[in-house]
N, C-alpha and C positions, 0 to 999 in steps of 0.2 A: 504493500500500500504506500511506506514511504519512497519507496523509488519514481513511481507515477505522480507523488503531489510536489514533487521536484520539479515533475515536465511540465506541469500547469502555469508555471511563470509567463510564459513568451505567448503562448497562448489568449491567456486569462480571459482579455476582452469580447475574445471571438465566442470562446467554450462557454462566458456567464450568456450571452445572447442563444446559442443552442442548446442550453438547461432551459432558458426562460420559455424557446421554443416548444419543447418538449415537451415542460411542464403545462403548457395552453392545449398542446395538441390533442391532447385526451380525451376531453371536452372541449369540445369551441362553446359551449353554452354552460358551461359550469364554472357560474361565476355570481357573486349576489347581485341583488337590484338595489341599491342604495341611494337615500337620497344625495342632491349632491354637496360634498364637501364632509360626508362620513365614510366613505371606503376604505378600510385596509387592507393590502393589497402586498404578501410579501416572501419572497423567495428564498430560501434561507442558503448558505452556504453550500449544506450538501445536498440543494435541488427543490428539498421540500417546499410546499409554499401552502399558505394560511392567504384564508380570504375573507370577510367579513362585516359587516356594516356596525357603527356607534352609534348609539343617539344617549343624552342626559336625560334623566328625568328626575324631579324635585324629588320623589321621594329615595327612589333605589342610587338615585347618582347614575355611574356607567352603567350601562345596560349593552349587551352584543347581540345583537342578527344578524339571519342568515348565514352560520358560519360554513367555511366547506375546508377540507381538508384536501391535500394532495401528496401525496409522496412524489419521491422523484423517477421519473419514468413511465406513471402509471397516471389512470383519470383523474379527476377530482371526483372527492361526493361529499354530496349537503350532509352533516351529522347534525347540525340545530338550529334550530327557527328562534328560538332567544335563550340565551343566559345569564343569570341577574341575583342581584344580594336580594334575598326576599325579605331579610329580618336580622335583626342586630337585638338579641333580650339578655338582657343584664339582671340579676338579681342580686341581692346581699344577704349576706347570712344571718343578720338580725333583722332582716325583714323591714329596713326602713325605705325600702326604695326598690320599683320593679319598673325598669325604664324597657319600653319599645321605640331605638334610637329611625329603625327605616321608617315609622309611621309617625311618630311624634314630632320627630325634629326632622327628619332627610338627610338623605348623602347630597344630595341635590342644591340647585338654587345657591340662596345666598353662601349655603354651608360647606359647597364644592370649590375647591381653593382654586385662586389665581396661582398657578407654578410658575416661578422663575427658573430659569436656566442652570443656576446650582441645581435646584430639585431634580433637575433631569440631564446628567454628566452622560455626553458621549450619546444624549439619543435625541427625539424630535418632538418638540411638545406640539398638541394639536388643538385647537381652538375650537369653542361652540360659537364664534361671533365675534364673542364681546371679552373671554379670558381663554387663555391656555390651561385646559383642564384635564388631559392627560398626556401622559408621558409613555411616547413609545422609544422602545432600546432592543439591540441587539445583541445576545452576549453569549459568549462562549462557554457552554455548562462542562465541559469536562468531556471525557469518554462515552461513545455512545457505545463503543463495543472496546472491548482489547481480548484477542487470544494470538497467544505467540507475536507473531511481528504483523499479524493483520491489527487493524485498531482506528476506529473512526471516531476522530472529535464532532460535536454536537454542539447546537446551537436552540436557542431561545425564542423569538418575543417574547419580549417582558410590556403587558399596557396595565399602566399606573395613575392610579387618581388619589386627592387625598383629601377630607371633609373633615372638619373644624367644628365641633358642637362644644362651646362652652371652654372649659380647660380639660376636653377629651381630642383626641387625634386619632380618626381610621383609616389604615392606608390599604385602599381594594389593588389587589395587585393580583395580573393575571398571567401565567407564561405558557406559550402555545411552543413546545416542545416540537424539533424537527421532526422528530419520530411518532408525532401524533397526538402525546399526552398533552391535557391541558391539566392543571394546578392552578386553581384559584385559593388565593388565602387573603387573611384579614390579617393585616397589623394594628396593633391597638398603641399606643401611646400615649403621652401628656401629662398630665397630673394627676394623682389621686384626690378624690374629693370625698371620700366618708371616712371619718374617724368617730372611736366612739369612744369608753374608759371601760369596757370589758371585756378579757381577752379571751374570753368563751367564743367571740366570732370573729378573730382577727389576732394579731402581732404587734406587738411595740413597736413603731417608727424611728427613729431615731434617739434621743435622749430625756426629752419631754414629758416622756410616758404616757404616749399619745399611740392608740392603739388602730392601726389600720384595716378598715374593716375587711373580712374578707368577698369574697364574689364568684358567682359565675357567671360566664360567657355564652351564650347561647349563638352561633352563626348558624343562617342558615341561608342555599341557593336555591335558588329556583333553574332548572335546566328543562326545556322543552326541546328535547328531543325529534327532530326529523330525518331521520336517518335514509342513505337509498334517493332514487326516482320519486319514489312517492311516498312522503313524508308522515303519510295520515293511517299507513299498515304497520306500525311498530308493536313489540311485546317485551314485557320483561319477564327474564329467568335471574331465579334466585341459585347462590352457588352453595351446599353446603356439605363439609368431610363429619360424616359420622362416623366414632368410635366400632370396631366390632369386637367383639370378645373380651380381652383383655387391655384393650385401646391399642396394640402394639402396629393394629393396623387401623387405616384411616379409608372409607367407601364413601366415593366423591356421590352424591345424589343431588340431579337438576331436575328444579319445576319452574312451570310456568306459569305466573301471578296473572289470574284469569279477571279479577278484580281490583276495584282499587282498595287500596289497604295502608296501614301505618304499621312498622316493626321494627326492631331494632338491633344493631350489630350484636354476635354471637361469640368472643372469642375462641368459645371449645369448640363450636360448628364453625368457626370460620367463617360466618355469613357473608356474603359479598353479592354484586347485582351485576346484572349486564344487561343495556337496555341495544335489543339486536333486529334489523327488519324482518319482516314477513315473508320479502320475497329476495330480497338482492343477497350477493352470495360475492364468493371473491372466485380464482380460476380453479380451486380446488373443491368445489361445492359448498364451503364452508359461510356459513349466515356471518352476515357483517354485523361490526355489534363498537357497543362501548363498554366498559367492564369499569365500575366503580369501585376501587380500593377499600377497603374500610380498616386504616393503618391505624388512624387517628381519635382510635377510644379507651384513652385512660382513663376518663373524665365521664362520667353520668348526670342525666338530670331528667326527673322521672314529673315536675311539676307537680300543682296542686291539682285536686280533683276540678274546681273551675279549669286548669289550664291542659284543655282537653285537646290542643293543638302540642303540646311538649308532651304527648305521653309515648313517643316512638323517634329518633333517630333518621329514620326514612319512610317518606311517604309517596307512593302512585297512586295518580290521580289521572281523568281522561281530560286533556283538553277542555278547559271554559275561562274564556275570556276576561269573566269578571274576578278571577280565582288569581288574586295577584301577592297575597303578600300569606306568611306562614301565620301571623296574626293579626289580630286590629285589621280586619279585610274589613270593606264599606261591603255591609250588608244591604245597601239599595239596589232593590231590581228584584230582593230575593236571594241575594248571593251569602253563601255562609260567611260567618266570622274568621274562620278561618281553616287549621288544616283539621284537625278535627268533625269538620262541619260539611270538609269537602266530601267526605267518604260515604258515600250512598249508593255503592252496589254497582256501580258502572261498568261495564264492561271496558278492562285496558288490552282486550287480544285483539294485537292485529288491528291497535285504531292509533288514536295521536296522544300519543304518552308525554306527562310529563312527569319529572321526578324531581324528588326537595328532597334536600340532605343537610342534617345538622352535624354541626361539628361544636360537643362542651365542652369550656376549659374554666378550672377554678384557679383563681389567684389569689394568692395567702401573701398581704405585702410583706416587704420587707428593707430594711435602709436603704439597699439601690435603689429604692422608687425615687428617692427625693433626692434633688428637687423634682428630676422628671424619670417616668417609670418608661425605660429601655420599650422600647418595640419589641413586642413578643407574639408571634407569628402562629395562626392556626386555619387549617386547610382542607382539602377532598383533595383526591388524586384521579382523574380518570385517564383510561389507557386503551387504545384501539385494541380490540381482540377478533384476529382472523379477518384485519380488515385488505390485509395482502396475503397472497398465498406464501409467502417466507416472509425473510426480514429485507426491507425492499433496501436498506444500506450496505448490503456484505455486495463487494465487487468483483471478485473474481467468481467466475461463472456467470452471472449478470448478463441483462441483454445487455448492447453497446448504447442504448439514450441513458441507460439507467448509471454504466461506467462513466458516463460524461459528468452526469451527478454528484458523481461522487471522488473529483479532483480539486476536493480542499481549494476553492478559487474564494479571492479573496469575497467578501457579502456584498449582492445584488446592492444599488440604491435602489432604496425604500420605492414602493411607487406612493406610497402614504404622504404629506407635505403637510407643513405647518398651517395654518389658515387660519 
């Protein structure tokens, strides 16, 4: 491998034009419909390329549609019709305070920041109008493979917004992975703001004997799912290894969630989701699909009996328009409260799935919070499953568009621009 990303020097210019080709060729129509001055639009180093529409909205902040993915050498396909923060719920452990920050206050509007150019080192900030509200970058993650002397480095988008409620700081940061995966996570930062003088629900802060109360974090997404041709035949299967006998062995068992339902991660079954089409397949017969990680559950939160939207981790649900936030939904029209409220027996086989994923985390301060509590990072992983018939970055053996791909040339410019 490193003998060939030697010969790409002299080259360069000609070879990123024949990935760029390559990478259209697949689809001439596989591409989003966006209004204008939200498209991105971007090829990454080793061929892949992400496509995409933004728009802001007051309450969620950044919101994506239409996203497509592409490997390099191979089609594009639509995998979601929108992806978005549904909910930010904060609780404290003595109970003086239960904030819903996406429906109370917004990521949005006044409270989505103006970034300056420090905020966003080495990438493109992009404008709704009137401020630069997110920050797109390219960046080099390390190893996409390494065995023996074959070894492909990997690349990013990173798009980044940040929203400003009070002396709290959320930074929505999203990286669209060459290889497919996306990772959206929340950073929190800023200041702490409840203290109490009983350390049944919290820790001493500094010297004062001022006790910081503790909390949890509630994040949740909303992913609408369209996966394929036709966006509106999707189904999810649930992944789960049961113990047999003695547990020494583990029997993988999949089903498929025929309705909508709320449940929650399993460490000893391993619970995990994959939300996969109906019809479209890749060259090996294999159903194209998404596959949801569930790395990130150290953390529990089971809610009060009222809060009948926190009593699961993950929830499918069919397609409704007015079904926008995981709680405090506007009940006008008839639309539930929220996820709890959505679950009414619907049929999700084989129609237009969407899925919400929470991710809890408790923080117990402690003296590094102050003055300002460090950014501390919680997330979803999702990862293409089966959605190429191998792994479309190994070169040798490869068709020759796909080797073209994969000669380490320096990163496409952006088709994305500041505005």
């Amino acid at each position: 491998m490193a003998r060939n990303t030697r010969r790409a020097g002299s080259a360069g210019a000609c070879l990123v034009a024949t990935v760029a080709f390559f990478a259209m060729a697949g689809d001439a129509h596989a591409q989003p419909t966006c209004p204008p001055g939200t498209l991105i639009d971007e090829t990454l180093t080793t061929g892949a390329r992400w496509q995409m529409c933004w728009t802001e909205r007051a309450a969620e902040g950044i919101v994506f549609e239409d996203i497509w993915y592409q490997p390099p050498g191979e089609s594009a396909r639509r995998l979601m019709k929108e992806a978005g923060i549904a909910q930010i719920h904060v609780v404290y452990d003595d109970d003086r305070a239960r904030r819903h920050i996406v429906t109370e206050d917004g990521l949005g509007a006044a409270n989505l920041a103006d970034l300056t150019p420090a905020e966003c080192p080495a990438g493109t900030l992009l404008s709704n109008g009137s401020s630069d509200v997110l920050c797109q970058t390219i960046a080099g993650r390390g190893y996409m493979y390494k065995y023996y002397s074959e070894r492909v480095q990997g690349y990013w988008l990173e798009l980044a917004s940040t929203s400003r409620i009070g002396s709290q700081t959320w930074i929505a940061r999203w990286r669209f992975y060459d290889d497919g995966t996306i990772v959206p996570a929340i950073g929190a930062t800023g200041e702490l703001t409840e203290f109490g003088s009983d350390p049944s629900y919290g820790s001493e802060v500094g010297s004062g004997g001022q006790i910081g109360v503790g909390f949890v974090t509630n994040y949740y997404w909303r992913f609408d799912f369209d996966i394929g041709s036709n966006g509106a035949d999707d189904l999810v299967e649930r992944f789960e290894v049961h113990p047999e006998g003695s547990g020494s062995t583990k029997q993988l068992q999949t089903s498929v969630i025929t309705q909508e339902l709320g449940e929650s991660r399993d460490p000893q079954l391993k619970r995990e989701w994959r939300v996969r089409d109906a019809s479209t397949t890749n060259s090996d017969g294999h159903a194209v699909s998404y596959h949801v990680e569930a790395l990130d559950g150290g953390h529990a939160y089971l809610g009060t009996p009222a809060e009948t939207w926190a009593s699961h981790d993950v929830y499918v649900t069919r397609y409704d328009a007015c079904e926008k936030f995981a709680s405090q939904n506007d009940t006008g029209g008839g639309c539930g409260g929220g996820l709890g409220d959505y679950l009414d027996s619907e049929s999700v086989n084989g129609a237009d799935v969407v899925l919400w994923y929470r991710t809890t985390y408790h923080h117990l301060p402690r003296d590094e919070d102050a003055p300002y509590r460090p950014t501390q990072w919680r997330g979803v992983i999702l990862v293409p499953r089966d959605w190429s018939r191998d792994n479309p970055f190994s070169f040798f053996g490869a068709p020759w568009t796909r080797q073209l791909a994969m000669l380490h040339l320096p990163a496409p410019r952006s088709q994305a621009r500041a505005r």
